[in-house]
C-alpha positions as CSV (number, residue, x, y, z in Angstrom):
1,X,-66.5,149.2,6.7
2,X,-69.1,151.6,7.8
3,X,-70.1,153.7,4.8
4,X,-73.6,155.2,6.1
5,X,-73.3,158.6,7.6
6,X,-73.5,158.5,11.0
7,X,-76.8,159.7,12.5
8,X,-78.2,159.9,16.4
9,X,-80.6,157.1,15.3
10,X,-77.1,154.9,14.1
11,X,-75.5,155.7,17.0
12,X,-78.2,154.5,19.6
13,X,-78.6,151.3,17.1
14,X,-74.5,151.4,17.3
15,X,-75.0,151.3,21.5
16,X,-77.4,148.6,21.3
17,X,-80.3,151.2,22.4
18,X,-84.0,151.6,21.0
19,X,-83.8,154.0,18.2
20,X,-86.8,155.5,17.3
21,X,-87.7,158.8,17.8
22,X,-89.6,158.1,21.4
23,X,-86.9,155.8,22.8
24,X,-83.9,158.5,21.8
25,X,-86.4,161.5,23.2
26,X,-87.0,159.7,26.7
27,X,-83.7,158.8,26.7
28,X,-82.0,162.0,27.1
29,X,-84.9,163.2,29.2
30,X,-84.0,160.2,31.7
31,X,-80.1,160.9,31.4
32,X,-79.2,164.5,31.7
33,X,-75.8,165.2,32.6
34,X,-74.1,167.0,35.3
35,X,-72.3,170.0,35.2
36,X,-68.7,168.6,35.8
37,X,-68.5,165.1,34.4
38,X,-68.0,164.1,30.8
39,X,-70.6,162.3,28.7
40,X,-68.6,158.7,28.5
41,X,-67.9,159.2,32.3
42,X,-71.6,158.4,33.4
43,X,-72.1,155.4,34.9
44,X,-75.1,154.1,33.0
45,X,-73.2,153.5,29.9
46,X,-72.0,149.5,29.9
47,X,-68.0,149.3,29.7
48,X,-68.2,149.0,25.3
49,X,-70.7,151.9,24.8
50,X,-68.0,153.9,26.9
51,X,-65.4,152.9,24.8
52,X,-67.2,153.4,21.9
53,X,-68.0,157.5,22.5
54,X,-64.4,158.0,24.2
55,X,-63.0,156.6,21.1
56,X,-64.7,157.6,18.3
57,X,-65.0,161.4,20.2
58,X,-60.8,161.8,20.5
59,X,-60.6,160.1,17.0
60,X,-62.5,163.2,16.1
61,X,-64.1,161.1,13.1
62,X,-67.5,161.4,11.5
63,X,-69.1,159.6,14.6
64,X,-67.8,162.5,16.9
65,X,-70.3,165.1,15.5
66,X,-73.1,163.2,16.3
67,X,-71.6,162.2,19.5
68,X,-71.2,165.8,20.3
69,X,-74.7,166.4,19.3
70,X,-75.8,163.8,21.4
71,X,-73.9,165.4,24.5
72,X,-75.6,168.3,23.4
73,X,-78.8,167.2,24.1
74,X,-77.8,166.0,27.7
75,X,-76.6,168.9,28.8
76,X,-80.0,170.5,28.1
77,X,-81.0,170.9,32.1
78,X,-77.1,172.9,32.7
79,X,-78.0,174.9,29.7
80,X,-81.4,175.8,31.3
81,X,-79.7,176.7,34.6
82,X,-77.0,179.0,33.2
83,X,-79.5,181.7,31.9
């Protein structure tokens, strides 16, 4: 089983994305969200990294608070435009 606590760098290893600190930072530059659609719901994700945030997300497991944070960080341009 998975015993390592679950970091944004395990996450985008977990996704089969580059992980280091560059790769993650132009990532969520490239890939902001819109206002309106959930994170899982973009259509860049393949069909298993979907699965992988919708599930571990509604499971609401230790994955989900870095999931969360990485929504967090995608959302950065509608956070901008709100104030």
């Amino acid at each position: 089983m998975f015993d390592e606590q679950p970091t944004l760098k395990l996450l985008f290893d977990q996704l089969g994305l580059a992980s280091d600190d560059a790769s993650i930072d132009h990532f969520v530059e490239t890939h902001q969200l819109p206002k309106d659609l959930m994170m899982h719901e973009e259509n860049f994700w393949t069909d298993s990294q979907r699965e992988f945030l919708r599930s571990h997300w509604q499971k609401d497991d230790n994955w989900s608070l870095v999931i969360d944070n990485l929504n967090e960080l995608m959302s950065q341009d509608q956070q901008k435009n709100s104030h």
